[in-house]
Structure formats: C-alpha cells, structure tokens
N, C-alpha and C positions, 0 to 999 in steps of 0.2 A: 525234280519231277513236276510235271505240269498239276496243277490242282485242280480239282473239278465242281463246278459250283451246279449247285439244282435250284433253280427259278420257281416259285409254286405262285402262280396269280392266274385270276380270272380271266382279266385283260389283256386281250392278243395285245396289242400292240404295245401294249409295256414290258410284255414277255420280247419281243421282237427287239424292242429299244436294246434293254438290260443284255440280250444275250449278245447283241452285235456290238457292244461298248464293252462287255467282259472278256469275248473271242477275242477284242482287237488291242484288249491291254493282257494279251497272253492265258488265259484262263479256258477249260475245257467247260463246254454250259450244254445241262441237258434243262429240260424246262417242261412244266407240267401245267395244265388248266385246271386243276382240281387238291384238294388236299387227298382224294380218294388215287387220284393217280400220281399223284408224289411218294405213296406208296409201295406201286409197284415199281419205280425207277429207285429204289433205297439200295436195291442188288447189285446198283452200278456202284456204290460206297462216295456218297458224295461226299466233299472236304468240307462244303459249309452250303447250309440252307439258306438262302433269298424268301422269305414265305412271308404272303400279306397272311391279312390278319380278317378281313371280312368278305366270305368268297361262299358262292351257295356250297349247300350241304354241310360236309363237314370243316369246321372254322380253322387258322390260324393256330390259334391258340390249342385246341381241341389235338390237331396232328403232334403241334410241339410237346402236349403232356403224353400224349402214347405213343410219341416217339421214347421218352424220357423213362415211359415207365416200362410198358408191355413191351416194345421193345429193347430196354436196355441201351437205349444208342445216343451216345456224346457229344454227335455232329453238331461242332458250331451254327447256331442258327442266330440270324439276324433279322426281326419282323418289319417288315413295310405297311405302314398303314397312318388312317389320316386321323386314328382317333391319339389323342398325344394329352390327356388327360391321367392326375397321377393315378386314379385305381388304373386306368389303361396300365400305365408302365409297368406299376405294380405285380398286375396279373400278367404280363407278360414275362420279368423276373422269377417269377413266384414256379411257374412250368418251364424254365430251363432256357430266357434268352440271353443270348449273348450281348447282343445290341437291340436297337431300336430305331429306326428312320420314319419320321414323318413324312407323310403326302401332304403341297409336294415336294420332293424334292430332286436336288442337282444328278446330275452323274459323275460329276465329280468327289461328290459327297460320297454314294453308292460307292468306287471304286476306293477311296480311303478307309469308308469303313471297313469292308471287304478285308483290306490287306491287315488293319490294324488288328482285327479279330482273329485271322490268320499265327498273325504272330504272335499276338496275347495265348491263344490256347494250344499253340504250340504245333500249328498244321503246318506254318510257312519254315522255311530253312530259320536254324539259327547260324547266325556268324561268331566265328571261334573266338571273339572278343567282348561279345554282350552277355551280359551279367543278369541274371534271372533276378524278378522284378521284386523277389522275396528279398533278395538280400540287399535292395536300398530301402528297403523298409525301414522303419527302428523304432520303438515304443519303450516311451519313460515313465515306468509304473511308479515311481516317485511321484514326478511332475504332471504326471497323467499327461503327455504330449507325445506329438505323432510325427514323424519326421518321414519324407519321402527326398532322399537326396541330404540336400540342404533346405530345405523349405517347407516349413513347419507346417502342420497340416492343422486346422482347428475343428475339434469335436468337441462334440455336447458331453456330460458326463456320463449320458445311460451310450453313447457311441462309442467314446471310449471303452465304454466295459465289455461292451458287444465284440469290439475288435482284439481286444487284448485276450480274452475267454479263448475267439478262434484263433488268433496268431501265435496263442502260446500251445497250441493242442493241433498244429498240420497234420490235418487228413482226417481226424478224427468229425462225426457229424454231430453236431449238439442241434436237438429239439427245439424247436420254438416255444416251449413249454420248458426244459432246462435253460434255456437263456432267461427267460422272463424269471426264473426262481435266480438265477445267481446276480441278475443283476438288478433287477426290482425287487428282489428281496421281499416278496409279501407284499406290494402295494396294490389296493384295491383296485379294482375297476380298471385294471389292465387288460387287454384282449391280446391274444395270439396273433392278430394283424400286428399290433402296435410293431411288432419284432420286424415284422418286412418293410413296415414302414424307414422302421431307425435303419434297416441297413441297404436301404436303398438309398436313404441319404449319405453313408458313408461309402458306398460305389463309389456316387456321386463325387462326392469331394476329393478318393483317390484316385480320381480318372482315371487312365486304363490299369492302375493297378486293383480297382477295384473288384474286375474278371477274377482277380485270385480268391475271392469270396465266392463260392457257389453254393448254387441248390441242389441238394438231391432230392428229387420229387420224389415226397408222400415221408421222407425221414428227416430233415432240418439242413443246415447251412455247416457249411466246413470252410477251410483257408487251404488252399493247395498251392506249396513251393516251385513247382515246377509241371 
C-alpha cells in the first residue's frame, strides 16, 4: 500500500522540492504551510510527518507534543530544521521525534531517513525473513555489556542501568523520576533532564535500534519489541 507522507513548512518551495522528490520515489505527499493547517489534513491519516521545527504561529515542536498528547496520535514524525544543537535534539526526543534532519540538507538524506523511520516503527512492509530489532539485542547483567548482533555496544554505567531497567520491563513506562531512584540511587544534585540526557546518548549509540526506546509524552520512557 502506498504510504502517505504530510510535508508541514513554511517554505513554498521546499514544500514543492520534498513533494516532487517523495511523489517520484513512490510516496503519496499532502503538504501544509502551517502547523495550524497540518491539522486539519491529520483526517487524511498520514504515515509519517516531514515538520520543520521554526514556522510562524504555532512551532514544530509545539504540533509534535499535541499531536502526542491531546491527540493521542503515533504518527512517525521526523523534524527538519537548522537548529541542531543538543537541547535542540533533546526537546525534539523529549515530545515524540522519530528522527531529526538538519538544514541543510541532501534529498538523498531526506528519502533514507524517510524509509528507515518507516521501517523502524513499523509503517513500511516487513519481509517474512527480518527479525524484529528486539531480538538482536542482548544484555549481560553480569558484565554489564550490550551486544547488538555481534558488536558490542559500549555504555556508561548509569546507560547501562537505564537500558536494562527498560529492556527487562517491554512496554511497561518508567518515570523519569523512577529511573533516577533505581539507578542513581539517592545521588544528589541529580535533575530529571539528566534522564533524557543519558538516553538520548543511548539512542545514539544503538542506531536505529535505538527508536525501540520511546517517549510517552507527559508519563516517561518504555522499550517496545515490536
């Protein structure tokens, strides 16, 4: 089934780029000028959001948390924008992104990320031979070591704990305030960012397996199998 992507920018003519580079590597593209009118095109059921991040009125960012929350809605989003700074990412993780592109960037880039997000959260077909990204996983709570495949992944000790807490508990949401208690254990002068911090670096490090770590805006972070 053809998959449908929704374009939200300010910028005609980057709207115009994106949609005639996504129509022509197969993708159905509605495209909006506004986060106000990315709104009313959400009744088309888009498969993944395109949405910059600094557009007047209402932001970026701003759509993605009340997509996330007031509306309840899943839709892979992937933010376009030229601030690429780590509170940037941060806050962009923190209200529900999938991914993140810097301005500016390729269309080459654009159409990889596109497909990879697709497949990580599970929009694009699977093939009846790929193996869900949970199960190359594998954690040595002995060795405290992280294994993806064969190729050991290396974390810090509070990343370690962060990951093993969610990958021993699928599905389940733990607190940014229950994580800091099980894994800092009482240390002072710890904030509730520090949590988004550490597990934005462990995204990080498990490349696209890292998507299996998500946010539920406004309740804390879980690990989902499938």
């Amino acid at each position: 089934m053809q998959k449908r992507i929704l374009v939200v920018d300010d910028e005609l003519d980057l709207r115009e780029i994106l949609q005639c580079n996504l129509e022509a590597a197969g993708y159905a593209v509605d495209t909006a000028a506004s986060a106000e009118e990315a709104l009313t095109l959400m009744n088309r059921n888009p498969d993944l959001l395109l949405l910059d991040v600094m557009m007047g009125g209402m932001s970026g960012f701003a759509l993605a948390e009340k997509l996330r929350g007031e509306y309840a809605s899943a839709v892979p989003i992937i933010f376009l924008t030229a601030k690429d700074t780590e509170d940037d990412l941060l806050q962009g993780f923190s209200v529900g992104a999938d991914d993140y592109i810097s301005k500016p960037f390729s269309l080459q880039e654009v159409l990889a990320r596109v497909k990879a997000v697709l497949r990580r959260t599970g929009q694009a077909e699977a093939t009846s031979n790929k193996s869900h990204a949970s199960d190359l996983l594998s954690l040595d709570s002995l060795r405290k070591m992280v294994r993806i495949g064969e190729d050991e992944i290396p974390l810090s000790k509070k990343e370690f704990g962060i990951l093993n807490i969610l990958v021993s508990n699928p599905g389940r949401v733990f607190s940014r305030e229950e994580i800091l208690e099980q894994v800092w254990q009482g240390e002072s002068f710890v904030l509730d960012r520090t949590v988004d911090v550490h597990i934005a670096h462990v995204r990080k490090k498990l490349g696209d397996m890292g998507n299996r770590i998500v946010n539920r805006q406004g309740h804390g972070y879980c690990f989902v199998t499938a």
